[in-house]
C-alpha positions as CSV (number, residue, x, y, z in Angstrom):
1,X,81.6,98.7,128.5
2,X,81.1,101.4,126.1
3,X,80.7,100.1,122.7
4,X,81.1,101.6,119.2
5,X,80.5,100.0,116.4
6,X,82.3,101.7,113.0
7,X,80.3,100.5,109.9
8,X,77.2,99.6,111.4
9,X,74.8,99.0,108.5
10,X,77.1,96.8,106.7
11,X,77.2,93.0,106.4
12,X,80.0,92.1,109.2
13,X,78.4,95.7,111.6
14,X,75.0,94.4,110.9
15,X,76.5,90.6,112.5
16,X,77.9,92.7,115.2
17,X,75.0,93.6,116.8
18,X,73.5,90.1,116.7
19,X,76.5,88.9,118.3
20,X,76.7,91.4,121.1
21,X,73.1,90.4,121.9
22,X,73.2,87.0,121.5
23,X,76.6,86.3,123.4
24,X,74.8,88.9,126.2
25,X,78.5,91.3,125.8
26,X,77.9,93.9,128.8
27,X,77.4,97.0,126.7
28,X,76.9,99.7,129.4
29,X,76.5,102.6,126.1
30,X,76.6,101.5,122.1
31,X,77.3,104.0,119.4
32,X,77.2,103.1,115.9
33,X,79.0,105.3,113.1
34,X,78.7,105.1,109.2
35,X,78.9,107.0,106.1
36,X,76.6,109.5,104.6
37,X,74.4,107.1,102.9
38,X,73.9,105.4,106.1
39,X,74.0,108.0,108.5
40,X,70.6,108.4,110.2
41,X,69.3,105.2,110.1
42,X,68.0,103.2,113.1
43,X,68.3,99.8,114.3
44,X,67.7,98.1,117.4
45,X,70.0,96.9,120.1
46,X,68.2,95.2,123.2
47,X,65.2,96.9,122.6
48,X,66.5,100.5,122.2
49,X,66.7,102.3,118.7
50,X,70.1,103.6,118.0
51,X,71.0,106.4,115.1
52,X,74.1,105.7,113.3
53,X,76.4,108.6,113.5
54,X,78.1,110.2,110.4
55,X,82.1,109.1,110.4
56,X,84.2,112.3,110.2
57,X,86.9,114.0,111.2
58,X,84.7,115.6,114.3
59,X,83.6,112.3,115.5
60,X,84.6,112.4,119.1
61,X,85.7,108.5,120.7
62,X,86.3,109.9,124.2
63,X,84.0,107.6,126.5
64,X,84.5,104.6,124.2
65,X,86.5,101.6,125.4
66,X,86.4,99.0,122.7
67,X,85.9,100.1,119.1
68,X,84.8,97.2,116.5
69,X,86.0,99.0,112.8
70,X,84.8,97.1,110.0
71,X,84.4,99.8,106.9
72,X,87.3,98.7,104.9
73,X,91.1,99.3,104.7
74,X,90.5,102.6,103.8
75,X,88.7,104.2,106.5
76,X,90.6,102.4,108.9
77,X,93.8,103.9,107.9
78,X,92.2,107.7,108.1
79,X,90.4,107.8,111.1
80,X,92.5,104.8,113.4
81,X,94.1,108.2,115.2
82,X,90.9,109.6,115.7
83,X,89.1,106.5,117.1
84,X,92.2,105.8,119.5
85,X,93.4,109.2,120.5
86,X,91.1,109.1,124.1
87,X,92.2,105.2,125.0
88,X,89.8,103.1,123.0
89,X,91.0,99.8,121.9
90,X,90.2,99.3,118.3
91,X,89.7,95.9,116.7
92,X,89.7,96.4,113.3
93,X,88.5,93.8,110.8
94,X,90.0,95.1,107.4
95,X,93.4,94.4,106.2
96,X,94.7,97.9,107.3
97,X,96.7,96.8,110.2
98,X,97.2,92.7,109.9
99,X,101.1,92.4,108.9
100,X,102.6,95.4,111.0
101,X,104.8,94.1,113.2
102,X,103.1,96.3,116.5
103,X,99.6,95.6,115.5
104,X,98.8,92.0,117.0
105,X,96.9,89.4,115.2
106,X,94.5,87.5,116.7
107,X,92.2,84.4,116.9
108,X,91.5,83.7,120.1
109,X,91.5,79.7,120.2
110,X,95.4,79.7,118.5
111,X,97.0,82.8,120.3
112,X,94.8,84.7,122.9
113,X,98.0,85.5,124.3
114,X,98.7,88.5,121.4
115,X,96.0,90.2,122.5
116,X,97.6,92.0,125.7
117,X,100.1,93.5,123.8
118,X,98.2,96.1,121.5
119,X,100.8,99.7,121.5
120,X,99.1,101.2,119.1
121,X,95.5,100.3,121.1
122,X,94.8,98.4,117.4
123,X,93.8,94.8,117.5
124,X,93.5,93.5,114.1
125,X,90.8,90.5,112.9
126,X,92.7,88.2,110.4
127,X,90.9,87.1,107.0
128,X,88.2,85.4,107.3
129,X,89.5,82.1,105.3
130,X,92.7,82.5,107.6
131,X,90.6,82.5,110.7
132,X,88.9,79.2,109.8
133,X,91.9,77.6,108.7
134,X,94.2,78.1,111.8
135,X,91.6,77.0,114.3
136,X,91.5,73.8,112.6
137,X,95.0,73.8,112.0
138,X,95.9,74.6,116.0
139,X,94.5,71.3,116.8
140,X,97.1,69.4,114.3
141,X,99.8,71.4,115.5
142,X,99.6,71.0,119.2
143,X,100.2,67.1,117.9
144,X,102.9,67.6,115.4
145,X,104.3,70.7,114.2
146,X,103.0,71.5,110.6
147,X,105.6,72.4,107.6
148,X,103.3,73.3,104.5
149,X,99.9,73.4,103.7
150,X,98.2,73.3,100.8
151,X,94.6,75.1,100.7
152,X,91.5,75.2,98.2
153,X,89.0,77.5,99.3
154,X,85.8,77.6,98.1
155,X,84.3,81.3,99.2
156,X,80.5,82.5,99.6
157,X,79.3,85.7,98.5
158,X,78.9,86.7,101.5
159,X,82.5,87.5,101.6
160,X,81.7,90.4,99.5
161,X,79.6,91.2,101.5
162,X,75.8,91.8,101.5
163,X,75.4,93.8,98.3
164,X,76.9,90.9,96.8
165,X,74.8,88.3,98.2
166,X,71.6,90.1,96.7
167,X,73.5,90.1,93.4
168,X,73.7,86.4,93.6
169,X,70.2,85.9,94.4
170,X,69.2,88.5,91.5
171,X,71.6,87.0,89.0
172,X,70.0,82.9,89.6
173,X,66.5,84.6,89.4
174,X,67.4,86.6,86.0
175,X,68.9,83.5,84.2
176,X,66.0,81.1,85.3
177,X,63.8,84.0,83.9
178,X,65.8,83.9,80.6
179,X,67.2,87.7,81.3
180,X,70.8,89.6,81.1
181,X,71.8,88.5,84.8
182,X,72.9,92.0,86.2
183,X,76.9,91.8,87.2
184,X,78.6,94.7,89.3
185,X,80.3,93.2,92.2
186,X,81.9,90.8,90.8
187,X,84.0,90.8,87.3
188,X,81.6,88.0,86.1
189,X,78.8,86.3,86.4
190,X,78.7,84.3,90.0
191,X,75.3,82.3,89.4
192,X,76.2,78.9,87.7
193,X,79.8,79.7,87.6
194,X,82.9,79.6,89.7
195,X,85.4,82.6,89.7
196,X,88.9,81.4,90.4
197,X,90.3,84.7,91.4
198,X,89.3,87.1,95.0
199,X,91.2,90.3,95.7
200,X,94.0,91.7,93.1
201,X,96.6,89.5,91.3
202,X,100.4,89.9,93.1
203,X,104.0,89.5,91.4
204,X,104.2,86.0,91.5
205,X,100.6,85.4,90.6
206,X,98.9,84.5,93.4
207,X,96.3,86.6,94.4
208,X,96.1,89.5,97.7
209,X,93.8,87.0,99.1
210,X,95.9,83.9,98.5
211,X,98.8,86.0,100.1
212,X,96.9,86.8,103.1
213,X,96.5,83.2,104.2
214,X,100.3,82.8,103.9
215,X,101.7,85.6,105.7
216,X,98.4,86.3,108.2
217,X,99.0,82.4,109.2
218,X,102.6,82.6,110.1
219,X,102.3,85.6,112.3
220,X,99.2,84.4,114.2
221,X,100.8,80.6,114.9
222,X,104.3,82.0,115.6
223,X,105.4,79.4,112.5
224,X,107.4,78.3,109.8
225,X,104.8,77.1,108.0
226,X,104.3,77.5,104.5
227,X,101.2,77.9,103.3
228,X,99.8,78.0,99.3
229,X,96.3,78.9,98.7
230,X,93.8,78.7,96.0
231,X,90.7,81.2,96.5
232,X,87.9,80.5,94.7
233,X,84.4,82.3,94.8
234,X,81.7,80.1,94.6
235,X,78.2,80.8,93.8
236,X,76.8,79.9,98.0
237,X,75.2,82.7,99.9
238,X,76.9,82.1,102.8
239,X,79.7,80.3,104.6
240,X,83.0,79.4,103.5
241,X,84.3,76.1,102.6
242,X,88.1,74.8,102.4
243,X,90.1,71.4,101.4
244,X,93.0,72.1,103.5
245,X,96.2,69.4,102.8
246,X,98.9,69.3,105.9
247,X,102.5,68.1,106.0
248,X,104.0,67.4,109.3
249,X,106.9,66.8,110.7
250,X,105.7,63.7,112.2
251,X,103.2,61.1,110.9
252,X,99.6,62.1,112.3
253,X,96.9,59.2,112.1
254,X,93.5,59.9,111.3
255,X,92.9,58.6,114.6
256,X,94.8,61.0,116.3
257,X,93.5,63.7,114.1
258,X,89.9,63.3,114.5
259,X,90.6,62.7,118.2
260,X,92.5,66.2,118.4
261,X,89.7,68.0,116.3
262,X,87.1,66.6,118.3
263,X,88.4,68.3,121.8
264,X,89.9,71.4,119.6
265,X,88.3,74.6,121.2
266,X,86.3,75.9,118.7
267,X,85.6,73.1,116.1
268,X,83.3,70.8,115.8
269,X,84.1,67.6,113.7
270,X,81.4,66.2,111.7
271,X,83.0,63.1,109.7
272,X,81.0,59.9,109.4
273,X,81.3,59.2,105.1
274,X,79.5,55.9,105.7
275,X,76.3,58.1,106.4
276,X,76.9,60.7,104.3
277,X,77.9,63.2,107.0
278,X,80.0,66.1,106.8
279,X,80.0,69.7,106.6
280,X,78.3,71.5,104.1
281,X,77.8,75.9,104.0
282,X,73.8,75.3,103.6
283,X,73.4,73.8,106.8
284,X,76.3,75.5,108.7
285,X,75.8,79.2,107.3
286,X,74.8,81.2,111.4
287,X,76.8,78.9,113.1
288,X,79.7,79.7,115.2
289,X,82.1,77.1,115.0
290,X,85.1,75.7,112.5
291,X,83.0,72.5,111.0
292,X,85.5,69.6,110.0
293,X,85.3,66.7,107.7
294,X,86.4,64.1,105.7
295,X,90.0,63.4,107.4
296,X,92.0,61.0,105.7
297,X,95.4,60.4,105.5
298,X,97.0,61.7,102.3
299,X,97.9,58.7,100.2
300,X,100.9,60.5,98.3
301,X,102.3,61.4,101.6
302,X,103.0,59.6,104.8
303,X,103.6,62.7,107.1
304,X,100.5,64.3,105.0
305,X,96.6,64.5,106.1
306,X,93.2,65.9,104.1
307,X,90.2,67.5,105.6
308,X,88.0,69.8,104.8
309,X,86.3,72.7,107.0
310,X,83.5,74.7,106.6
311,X,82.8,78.1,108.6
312,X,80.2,80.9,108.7
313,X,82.5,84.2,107.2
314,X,79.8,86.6,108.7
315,X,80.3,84.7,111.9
316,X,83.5,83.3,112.7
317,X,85.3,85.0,109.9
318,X,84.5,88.4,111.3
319,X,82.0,89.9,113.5
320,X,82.0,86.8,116.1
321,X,86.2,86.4,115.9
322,X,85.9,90.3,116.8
323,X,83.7,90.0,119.7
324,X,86.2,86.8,121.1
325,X,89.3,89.3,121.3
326,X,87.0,91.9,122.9
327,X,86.0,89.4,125.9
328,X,89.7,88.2,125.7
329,X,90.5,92.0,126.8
330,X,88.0,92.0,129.3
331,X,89.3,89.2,131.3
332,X,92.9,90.6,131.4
């Protein structure tokens, strides 16, 4: 396959090229394409050096059969026609794309089945905390179908991406040093606080990002389902966390749910309290699966369950979820 990768030297473009490697994706040619301040840099892909290419309006996509775009809403939008026009499938990882109606999208353990019907040749990667959430979801579902959820989520810096990691690590080093910590990517200090807002405030007061998770989870699941969302940043480097509450239709044991996320494609469930085992993002951050813990039924709520799941955002939430629908395609 002939491989471009749209945003190389960011956090997600930078994951990309780990992934490709790692999961040994047959890349017959790789291109990588960025903006000014990136253009010309290096890095290296099975042992070869590659240049990252200026993005513009004279980048030619003619050769290229799979795409990954991960440089923001933005740039999606204005070069999409650019990057398609010669047949390459574009799998774009910014919220360009998610909610129109001939864009599909996809998380390939809940509805692989999306993914061969692309018009447009656009395949779009959900939001990270939505990604996470349905794959553990999937597994209640296919035992009871689901009518609300309820969802904390507790999100790394990393989610920022990785100008904002180095914040966090420069802000906890300033205020043990006694110093102004520096703040730009967030609106406040992260180190030694929580920030109870991500992405824009909407009409009703929920934020973009708290949005997403509602409307990104009813089109991947083909559901009813109701979802309200709390998004939180937390001061983690890496992985996300979520306390995720589920009404079904049907009662669900915890039994029955720790038996279903235990053979759930894609999750790994990690739930033992009596020896203090669950997940945690310091020991999960790299990793490529949906960890699960701490199911219990909900005591308020006899058709209602509790868990809580961790995920790597870098990973799972984006550049690996990307790479997933790519191999998806390459089956068909």
């Amino acid at each position: 396959m002939n491989i471009a990768i749209v945003g190389a030297s960011g956090a997600v473009g930078q994951e990309l090229l780990k992934v490709l490697q790692q999961r040994r994706f047959p890349v017959d040619s790789l291109r990588l394409f960025g903006s000014e301040r990136s253009a010309g840099s290096t890095y290296c892909f099975n042992g070869r050096d590659i240049e990252v290419e200026l993005l513009s309006s004279d980048s030619d996509f003619s050769g290229v059969d799979i795409a990954f775009v991960s440089a923001g809403a933005s740039v999606s939008k204005q070069f999409a026609e650019l990057i398609t026009r010669h047949g390459a499938l574009m799998i774009d990882n910014s919220k360009a794309f998610r909610m129109d109606d001939d864009v599909p999208l996809v998380v390939p353990e809940v509805n692989p089945q999306d993914a061969s019907n692309a018009p447009r040749r656009i395949i779009a990667n959900p939001n990270c905390t939505t990604i996470q959430m349905v794959v553990a979801l999937n597994a209640i579902e296919n035992i009871s179908h689901i009518r609300r959820v309820h969802v904390a989520t507790y999100q790394a810096a990393s989610g920022a991406g990785a100008q904002a990691m180095q914040e966090l690590e420069t802000q906890y080093r300033q205020v043990l040093n006694g110093e102004e910590p520096t703040v730009s990517k967030f609106a406040y200090q992260l180190a030694f606080n929580l920030i109870p807002q991500i992405d824009v405030f909407t009409d009703n007061d929920y934020t973009l990002e708290e949005m997403k998770m509602h409307n990104e989870t009813r089109k991947i699941m083909h559901s009813d389902i109701c979802v309200s969302a709390t998004c939180v940043r937390v001061p983690s480097l890496r992985a996300h966390s979520e306390v995720i509450w589920v009404e079904t239709e049907q009662p669900v044991s915890t039994a029955e749910a720790r038996e279903a996320f235990s053979k759930a494609e894609g999750v790994i469930l990690m739930d033992n309290p009596a020896e203090k085992e669950y997940p945690m993002p310091l020991f999960l951050s790299g990793k490529d699966e949906v960890f699960v813990g701490r199911v219990r039924q909900d005591i308020t709520d006899p058709c209602g369950l509790s868990f809580w799941c961790v995920s790597d955002q870098i990973r799972k939430g984006a550049a690996l979820n990307a790479v997933q629908i790519a191999e998806l395609i390459i089956k068909k």
